[in-house]
C-alpha positions in Angstrom: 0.0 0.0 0.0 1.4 3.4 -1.2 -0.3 6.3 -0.1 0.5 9.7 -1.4 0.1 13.2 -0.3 0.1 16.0 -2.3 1.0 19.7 -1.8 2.3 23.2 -2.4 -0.6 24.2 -5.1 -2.3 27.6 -4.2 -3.6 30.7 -6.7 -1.1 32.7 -8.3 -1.2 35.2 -11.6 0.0 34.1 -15.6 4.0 33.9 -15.9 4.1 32.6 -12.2 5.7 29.5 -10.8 5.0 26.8 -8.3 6.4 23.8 -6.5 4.1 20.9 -6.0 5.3 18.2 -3.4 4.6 14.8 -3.7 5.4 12.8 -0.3 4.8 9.0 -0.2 4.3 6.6 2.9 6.8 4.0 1.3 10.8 4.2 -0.5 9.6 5.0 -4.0 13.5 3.7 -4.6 11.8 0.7 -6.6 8.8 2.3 -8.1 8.9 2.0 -11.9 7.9 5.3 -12.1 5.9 8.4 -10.9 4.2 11.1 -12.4 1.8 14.3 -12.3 -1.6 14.0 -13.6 -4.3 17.2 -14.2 -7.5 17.7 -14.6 -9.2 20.8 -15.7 -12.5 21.8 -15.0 -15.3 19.4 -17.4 -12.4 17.8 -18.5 -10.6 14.6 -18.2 -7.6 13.6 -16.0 -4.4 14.0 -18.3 -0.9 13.3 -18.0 1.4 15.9 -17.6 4.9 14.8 -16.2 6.4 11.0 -16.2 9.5 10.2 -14.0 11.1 6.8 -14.2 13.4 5.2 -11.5 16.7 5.6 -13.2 15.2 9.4 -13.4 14.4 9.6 -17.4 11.3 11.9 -17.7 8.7 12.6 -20.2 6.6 15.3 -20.7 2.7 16.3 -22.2 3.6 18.6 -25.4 1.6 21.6 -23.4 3.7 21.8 -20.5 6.9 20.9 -21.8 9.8 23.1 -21.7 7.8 24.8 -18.4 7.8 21.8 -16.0 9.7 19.9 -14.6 9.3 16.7 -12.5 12.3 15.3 -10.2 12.4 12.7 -7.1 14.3 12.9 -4.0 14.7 8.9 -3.0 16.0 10.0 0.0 13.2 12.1 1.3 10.6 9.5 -0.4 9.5 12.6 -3.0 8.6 13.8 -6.1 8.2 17.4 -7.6 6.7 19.2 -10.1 8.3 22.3 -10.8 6.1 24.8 -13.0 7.0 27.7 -14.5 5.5 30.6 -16.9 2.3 29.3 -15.8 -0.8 29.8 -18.0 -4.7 29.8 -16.6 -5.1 27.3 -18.9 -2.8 25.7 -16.7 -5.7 25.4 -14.1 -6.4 22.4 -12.6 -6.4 19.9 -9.9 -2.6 18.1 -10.2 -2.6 14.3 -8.8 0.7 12.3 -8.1 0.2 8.8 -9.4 3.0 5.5 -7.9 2.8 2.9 -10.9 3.9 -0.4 -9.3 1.9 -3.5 -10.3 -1.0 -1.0 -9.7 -1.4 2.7 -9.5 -1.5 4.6 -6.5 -3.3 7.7 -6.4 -3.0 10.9 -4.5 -6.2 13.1 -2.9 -5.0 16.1 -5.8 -4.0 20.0 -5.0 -5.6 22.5 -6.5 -3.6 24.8 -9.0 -5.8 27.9 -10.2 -3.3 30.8 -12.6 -5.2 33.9 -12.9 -5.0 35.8 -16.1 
């Protein structure tokens, strides 16, 4: 059982940046890989960031070049850095653990005003 908590979303204005935090109960030293999820308002949940255990990442076309996603092993967490935000940006942001099932964090609200 993996449980993940997520944090360090908030409201802040267009060209701005934030840190999102995501701490898990377990070594994620062995997990495949992580990643950040979104989901926008009447939208679906899409992927935004991958991170694999050997630390290649991958990224969603609309976010790439502005995020970035890195672990910490030690400290049993993953980030999402994001900057020149956009409000299309907007959305709740889940962490995800992808073992021999996915793990799911309760999401953190990121709102960019225009």
């Amino acid at each position: 059982q993996v449980q993940l908590v997520e944090s360090g979303g908030g409201l802040v204005q267009a060209g701005g940046s934030l840190r999102l935090s995501c701490a898990a109960s377990v070594s994620i030293f062995n997990i495949n890989f992580m990643a950040w999820y979104r989901q926008a308002p009447g939208k679906e949940r899409e992927l935004a960031a991958t991170i694999t255990r050997t630390g290649n990442t991958n990224y969603a076309d609309s976010v790439k070049g502005r995020f970035t996603i890195s672990r910490d092993n030690a400290k049993n967490t993953v980030y999402l850095q994001m900057n020149s935000l956009k409000p299309e940006d907007t959305a709740v942001y889940y962490c995800a653990a992808h073992t021999a099932k996915a793990y799911w964090g309760q999401g953190t609200q990121v709102t960019v005003s225009s």
